[in-house]
C-alpha positions as CSV (number, residue, x, y, z in Angstrom):
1,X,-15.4,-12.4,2.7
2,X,-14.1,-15.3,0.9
3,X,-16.7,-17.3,-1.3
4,X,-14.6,-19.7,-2.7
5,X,-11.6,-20.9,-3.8
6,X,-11.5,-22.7,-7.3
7,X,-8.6,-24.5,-8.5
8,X,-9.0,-24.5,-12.9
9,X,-5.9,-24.4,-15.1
10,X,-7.6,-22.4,-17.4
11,X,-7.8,-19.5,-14.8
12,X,-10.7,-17.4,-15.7
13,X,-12.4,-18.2,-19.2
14,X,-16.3,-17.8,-19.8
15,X,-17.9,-20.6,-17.5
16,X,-16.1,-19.6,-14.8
17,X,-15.8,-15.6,-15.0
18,X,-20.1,-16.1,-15.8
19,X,-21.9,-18.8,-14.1
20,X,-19.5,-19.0,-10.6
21,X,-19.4,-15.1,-10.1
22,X,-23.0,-14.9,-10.5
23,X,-23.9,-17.9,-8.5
24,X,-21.6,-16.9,-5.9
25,X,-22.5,-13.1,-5.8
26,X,-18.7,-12.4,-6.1
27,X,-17.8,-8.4,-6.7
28,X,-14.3,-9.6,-7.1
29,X,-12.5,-11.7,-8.5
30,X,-8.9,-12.5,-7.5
31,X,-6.3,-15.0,-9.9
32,X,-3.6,-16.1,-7.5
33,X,-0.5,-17.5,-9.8
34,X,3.0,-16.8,-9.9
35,X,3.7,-16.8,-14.0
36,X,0.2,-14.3,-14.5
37,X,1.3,-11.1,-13.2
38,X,4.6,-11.4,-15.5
39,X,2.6,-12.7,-18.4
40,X,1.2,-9.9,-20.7
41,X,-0.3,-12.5,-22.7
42,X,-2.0,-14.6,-20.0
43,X,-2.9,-11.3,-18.5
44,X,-4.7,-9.8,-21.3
45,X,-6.9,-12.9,-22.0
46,X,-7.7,-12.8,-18.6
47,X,-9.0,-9.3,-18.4
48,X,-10.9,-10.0,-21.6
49,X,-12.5,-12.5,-19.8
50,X,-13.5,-10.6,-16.9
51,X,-17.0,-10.3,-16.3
52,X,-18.7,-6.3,-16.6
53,X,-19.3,-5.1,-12.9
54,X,-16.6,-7.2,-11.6
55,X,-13.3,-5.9,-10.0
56,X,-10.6,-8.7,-11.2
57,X,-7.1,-8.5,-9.0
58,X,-4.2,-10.5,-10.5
59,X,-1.3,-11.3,-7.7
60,X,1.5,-13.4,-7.2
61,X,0.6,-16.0,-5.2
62,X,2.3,-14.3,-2.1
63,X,1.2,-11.0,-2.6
64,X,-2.4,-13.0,-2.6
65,X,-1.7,-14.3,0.6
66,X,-0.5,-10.9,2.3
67,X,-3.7,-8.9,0.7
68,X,-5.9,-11.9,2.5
69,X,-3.7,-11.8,5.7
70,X,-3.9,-7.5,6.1
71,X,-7.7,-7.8,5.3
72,X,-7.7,-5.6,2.0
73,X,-9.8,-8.0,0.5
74,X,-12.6,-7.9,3.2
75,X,-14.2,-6.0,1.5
76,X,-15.3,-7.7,-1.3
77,X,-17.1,-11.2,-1.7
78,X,-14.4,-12.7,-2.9
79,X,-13.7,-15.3,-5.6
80,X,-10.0,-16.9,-5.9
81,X,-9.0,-18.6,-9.0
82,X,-5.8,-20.5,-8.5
83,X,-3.9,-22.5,-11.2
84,X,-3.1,-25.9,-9.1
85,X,-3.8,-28.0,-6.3
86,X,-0.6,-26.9,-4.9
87,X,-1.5,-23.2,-5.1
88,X,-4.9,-24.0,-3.7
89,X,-3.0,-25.9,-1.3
90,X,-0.7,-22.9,0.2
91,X,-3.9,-21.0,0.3
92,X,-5.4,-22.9,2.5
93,X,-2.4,-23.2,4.8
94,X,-1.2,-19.6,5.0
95,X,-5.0,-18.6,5.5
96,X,-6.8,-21.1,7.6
97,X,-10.3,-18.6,6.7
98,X,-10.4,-20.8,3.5
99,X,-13.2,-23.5,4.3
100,X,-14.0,-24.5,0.5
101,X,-12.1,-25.3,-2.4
102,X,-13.8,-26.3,-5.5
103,X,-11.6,-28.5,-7.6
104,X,-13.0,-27.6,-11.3
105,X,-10.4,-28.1,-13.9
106,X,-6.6,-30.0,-13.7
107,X,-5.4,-31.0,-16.8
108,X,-4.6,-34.6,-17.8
109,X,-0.7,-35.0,-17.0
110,X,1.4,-38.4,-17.6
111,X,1.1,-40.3,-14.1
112,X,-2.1,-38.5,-13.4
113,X,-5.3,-39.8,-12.3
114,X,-8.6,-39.0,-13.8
115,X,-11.2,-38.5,-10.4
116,X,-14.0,-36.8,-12.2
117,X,-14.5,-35.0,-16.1
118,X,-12.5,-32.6,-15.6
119,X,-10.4,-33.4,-12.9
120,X,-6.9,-35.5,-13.1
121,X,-4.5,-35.8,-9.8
122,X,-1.0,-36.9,-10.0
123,X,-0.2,-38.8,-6.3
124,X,1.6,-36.0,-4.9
125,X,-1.8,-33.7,-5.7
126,X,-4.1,-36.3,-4.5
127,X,-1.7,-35.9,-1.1
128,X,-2.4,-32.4,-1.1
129,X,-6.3,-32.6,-1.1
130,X,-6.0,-35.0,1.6
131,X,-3.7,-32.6,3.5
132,X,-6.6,-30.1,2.8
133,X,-9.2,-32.1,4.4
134,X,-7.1,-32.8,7.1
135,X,-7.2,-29.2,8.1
136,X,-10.9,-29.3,7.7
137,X,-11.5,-27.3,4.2
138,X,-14.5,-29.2,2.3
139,X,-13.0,-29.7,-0.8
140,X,-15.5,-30.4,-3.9
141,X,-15.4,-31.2,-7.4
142,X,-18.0,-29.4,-9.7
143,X,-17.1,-27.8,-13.0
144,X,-20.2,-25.3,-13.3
145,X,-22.4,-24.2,-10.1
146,X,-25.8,-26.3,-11.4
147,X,-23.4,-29.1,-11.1
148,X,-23.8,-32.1,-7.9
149,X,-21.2,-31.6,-5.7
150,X,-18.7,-34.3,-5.3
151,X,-16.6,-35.1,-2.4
152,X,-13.2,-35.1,-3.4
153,X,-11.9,-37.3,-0.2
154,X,-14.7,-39.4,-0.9
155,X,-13.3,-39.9,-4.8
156,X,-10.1,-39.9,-4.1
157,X,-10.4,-43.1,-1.5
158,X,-12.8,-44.9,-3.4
159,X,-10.3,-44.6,-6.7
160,X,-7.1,-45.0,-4.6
């Protein structure tokens, strides 16, 4: 069962691995990214970050979405960590059974918006949360569980 899908450029790192897994009541945790699995580095300070008692699964992103599709992941209560709104994005689309996305870490970029603390959208991302919504996923922004949730279709047409 999927509990979320979180889109944070940092991956996993201590507030997420921590205070998402527990409030969540994830057993796994699965980081969806093409450049990870190939990356020893990025791997390795992954896996340090990994919380004890949790199974982590690292996948390119469509070896992610054939595990979801062949129901290996069943299983587990499940936490995704993707990279980008554009990963986040083909999740959602190749697996309809996505219904949340929480949007809790994009990196400032030149041309990029800034929606919320943590949060910047280039145009072409802000499209893509729209095209989310559109296919009825509740997308939120909230960097830590304790945080409100925001609406991100609400932020996005009030800014744009």
């Amino acid at each position: 069962m999927i509990k979320l899908l979180r889109v944070d450029h940092r991956l996993l790192h201590g507030q997420v691995a921590f205070s998402w897994t527990q409030s969540l009541g994830a057993d796994c945790i699965l980081i969806a990214n093409d450049d990870v699995p190939v990356n020893e580095l990025r791997k390795t300070t992954i896996k340090l970050a990994k919380p004890q008692g949790i199974k982590l699964v690292i996948k390119n992103m469509e070896d992610a979405i054939q595990a979801l599709k062949d129901g290996v992941t069943d299983k587990y209560k499940l936490f995704i960590v993707v990279e980008s709104v554009a990963d986040a994005q083909k999740l959602t689309e190749a697996y309809p059974e996505i219904k949340h996305v929480n949007l809790g870490g994009v990196k400032a970029k030149d041309g990029a918006r800034n929606i919320s603390k943590a949060v910047n959208l280039l145009p072409e991302e802000e499209k893509l949360v729209k095209k989310m919504i559109d296919q009825n996923v509740e997308v939120e922004i909230r960097q830590v569980p304790s945080d409100k949730k925001v609406n991100a279709g609400t932020v996005i047409q009030t800014n744009g």
